[in-house]
N, C-alpha and C positions, 0 to 999 in steps of 0.2 A: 504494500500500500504506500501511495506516496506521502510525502510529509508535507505541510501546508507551508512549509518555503519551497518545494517543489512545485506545485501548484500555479503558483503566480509566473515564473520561469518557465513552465511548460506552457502555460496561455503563454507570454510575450516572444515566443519561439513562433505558438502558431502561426500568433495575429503578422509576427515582423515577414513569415514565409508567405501570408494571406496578402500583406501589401506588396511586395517584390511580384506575385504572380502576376496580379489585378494593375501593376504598373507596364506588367511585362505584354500581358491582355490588349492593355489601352497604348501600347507602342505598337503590335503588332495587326490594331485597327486601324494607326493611323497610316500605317505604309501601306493597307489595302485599301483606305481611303484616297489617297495617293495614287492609286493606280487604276481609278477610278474615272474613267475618260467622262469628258463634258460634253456635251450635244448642243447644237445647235443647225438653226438652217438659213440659207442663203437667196435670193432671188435671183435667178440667172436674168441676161439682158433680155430674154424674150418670155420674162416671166414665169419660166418653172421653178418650183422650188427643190434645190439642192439642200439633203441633211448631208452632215460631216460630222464626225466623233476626234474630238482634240486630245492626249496624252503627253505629258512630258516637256522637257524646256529646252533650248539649243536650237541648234541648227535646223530647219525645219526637212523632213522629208514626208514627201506625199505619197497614198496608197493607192493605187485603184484597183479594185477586183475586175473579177470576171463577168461572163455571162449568167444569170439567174444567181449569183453570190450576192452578198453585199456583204458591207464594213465589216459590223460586228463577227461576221462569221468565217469571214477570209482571215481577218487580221489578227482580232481580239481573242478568238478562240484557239488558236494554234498556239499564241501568244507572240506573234511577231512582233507584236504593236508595241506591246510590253518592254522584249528585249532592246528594239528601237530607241524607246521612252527614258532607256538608262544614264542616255545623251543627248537624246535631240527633242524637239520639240516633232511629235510626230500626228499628222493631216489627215486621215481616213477618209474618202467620199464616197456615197454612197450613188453611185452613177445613176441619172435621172434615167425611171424606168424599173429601176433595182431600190431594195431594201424599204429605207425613211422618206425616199426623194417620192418627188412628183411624177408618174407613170406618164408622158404624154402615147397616143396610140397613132399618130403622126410618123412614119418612118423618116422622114426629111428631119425631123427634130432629135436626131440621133446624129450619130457621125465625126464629122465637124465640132460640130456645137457641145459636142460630151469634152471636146480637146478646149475649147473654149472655157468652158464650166469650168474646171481644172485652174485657167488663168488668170478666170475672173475671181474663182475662191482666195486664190494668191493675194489677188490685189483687195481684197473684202477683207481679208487680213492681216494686210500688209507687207506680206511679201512680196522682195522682190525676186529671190530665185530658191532654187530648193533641188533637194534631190528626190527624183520622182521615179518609183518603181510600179510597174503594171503589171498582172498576172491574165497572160492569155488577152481577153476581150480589154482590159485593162493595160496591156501591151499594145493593141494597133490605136487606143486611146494616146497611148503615151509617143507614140510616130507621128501622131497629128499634133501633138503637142511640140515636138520637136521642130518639126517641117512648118509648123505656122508661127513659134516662139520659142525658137531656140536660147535667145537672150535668158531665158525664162530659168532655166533646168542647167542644174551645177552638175550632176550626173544624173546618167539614164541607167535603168538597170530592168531588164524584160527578167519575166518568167513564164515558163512554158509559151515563149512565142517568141515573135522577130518577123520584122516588116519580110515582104513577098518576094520571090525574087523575079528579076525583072533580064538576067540572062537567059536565051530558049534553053540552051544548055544544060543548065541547072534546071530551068522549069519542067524535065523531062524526069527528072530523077525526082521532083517533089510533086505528091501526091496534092493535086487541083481540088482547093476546096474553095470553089467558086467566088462568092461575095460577100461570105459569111468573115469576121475573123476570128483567129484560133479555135477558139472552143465550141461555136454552133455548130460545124458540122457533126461533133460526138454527141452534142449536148443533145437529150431526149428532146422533144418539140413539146412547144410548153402545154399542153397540156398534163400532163406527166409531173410538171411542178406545182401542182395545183394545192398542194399541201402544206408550201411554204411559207415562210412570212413577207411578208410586202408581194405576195405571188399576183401579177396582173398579167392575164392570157394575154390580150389584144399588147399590152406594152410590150412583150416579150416579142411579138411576133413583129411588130414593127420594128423592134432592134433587129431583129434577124432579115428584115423583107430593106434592110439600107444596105444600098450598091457598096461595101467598105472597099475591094481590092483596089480599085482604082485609087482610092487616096492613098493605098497602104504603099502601092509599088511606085507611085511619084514622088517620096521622098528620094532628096541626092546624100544619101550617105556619106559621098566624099568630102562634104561642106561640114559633118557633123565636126567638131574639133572639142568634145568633152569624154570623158573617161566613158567608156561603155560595159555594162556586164549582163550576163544572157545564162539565168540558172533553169535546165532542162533536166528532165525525168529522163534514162536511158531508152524509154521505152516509148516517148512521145512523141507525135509526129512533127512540130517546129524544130527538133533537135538538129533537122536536116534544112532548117532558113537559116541558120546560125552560120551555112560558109559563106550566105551574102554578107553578114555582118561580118566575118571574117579577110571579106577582100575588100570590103571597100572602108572600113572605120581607121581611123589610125592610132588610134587606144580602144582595143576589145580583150574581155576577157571571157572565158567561156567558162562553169561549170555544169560538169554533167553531175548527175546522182544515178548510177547502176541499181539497176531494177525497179527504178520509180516509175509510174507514168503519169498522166498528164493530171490527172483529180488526186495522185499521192503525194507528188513533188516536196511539196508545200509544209506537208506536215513532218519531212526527215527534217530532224534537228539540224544537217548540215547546212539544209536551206536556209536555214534564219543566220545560220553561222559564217553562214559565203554572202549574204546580206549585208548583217552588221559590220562586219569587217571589210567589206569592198566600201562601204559610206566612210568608215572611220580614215578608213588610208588615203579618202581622198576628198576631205573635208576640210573645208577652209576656216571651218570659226566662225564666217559671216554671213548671210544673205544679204546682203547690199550690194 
């Protein structure tokens, strides 16, 4: 039995082990509060409204997903956004059409105008340049982005994609996937998405029903003059537009990831790893 000067020593043992925990609790709320992206949404110049998810402080680099993805699910959930967020201030959009954004069922209002979106977000928050990576649909976004505002983009960094190529040569050995880019012609046809969140048939079909190749294979790659990087699943079929990137860029860097394909890519940890490390080694400190 203990002795009643034991007593008082074993409570203040408890209580000081009960604050330490409840201190250690209330730190480890605040760094998941912390990692807690902000939302908000933007007016594009022809009136759609663009949602975007903000994380993080620094250098700014911008997301854009793919086809029938959006922000939260491309970026947040894998945790790219996160590993991103540990240095830079990182952009999320959720391409109008997809996720939080405003679905227009106008194909004319896709294309173009999603590379614009992108520019105008910049400038709605002030930036003036950034590093902007796109995965797949998110990649021929990011070519237009390039090819109409290069001023804009400190590096470019595709995943599961890469502008068209535009030698016959090469266009004989890459499988012709009409006017769609990267990912619609795998992607099921939207019905089949009908379960998702922000899922709108007619806006999907009118992203898919925009003429893209013609925008995608008029850019002049030899004019590009910033760092380039191209992360490919082994098993994906853009793995083979990465030799147009390869002859005409004069800083490209290539990784592949062996046995990935095109909807795995993303989630190999080396992907976020060939990421944050291609931004870091060639980040300037500034958007100005």
């Amino acid at each position: 039995m203990a002795s009643t000067k034991e007593c008082p020593m074993r409570a203040a043992t408890i209580f000081g082990r009960l604050v330490v925990a409840l201190a250690i609790t209330a730190a480890m709320a605040t760094v998941a509060m912390a990692q807690e992206p902000t939302h908000a949404v933007m007016t594009a110049s022809d009136g759609v409204q663009i949602h975007y998810a903000e994380l993080g402080s620094g250098t700014p680099v911008i997301l854009i997903h793919g086809y029938t993805a959006n922000a939260e699910g491309k970026w947040f959930k894998p945790g790219i956004a996160q590993a991103l967020a540990e240095r830079h201030r990182v952009i999320a959009i959720d391409a109008r059409g997809h996720g939080q954004s405003e679905k227009p069922h106008d194909s004319m209002k896709y294309g173009p105008q999603m590379a614009d979106d992108v520019v105008e977000l910049m400038d709605h928050l002030g930036i003036q340049r950034a590093h902007v990576h796109g995965y797949s649909m998110g990649g021929s976004i990011l070519t237009q982005v390039l090819a109409r505002h290069p001023e804009r983009v400190m590096t470019a960094i595709y995943g599961g994609s890469g502008p068209r190529e535009v030698d016959p040569a090469w266009q004989a050995r890459v499988p012709d996937d009409a006017e769609a880019p990267d990912d619609l012609p795998r992607a099921p046809r939207s019905e089949n998405w009908s379960g998702y969140p922000g899922f709108d048939r007619a806006a999907l079909d009118a992203v898919r029903a925009y003429p893209w190749a013609p925008d995608d294979r008029a850019i002049d790659l030899t004019a590009v003059d910033i760092p380039v990087l191209a992360i490919v699943g082994g098993y994906d079929q853009p793995n083979a537009r990465t030799h147009r990137m390869a002859r005409e860029l004069a800083d490209f860097q290539l990784v592949v990831l062996p046995g990935e394909t095109h909807g795995s890519a993303h989630f190999n940890p080396r992907y976020t790893e060939a990421l944050v490390e291609f931004v870091r080694e060639h980040d300037t400190g500034s958007s100005e």
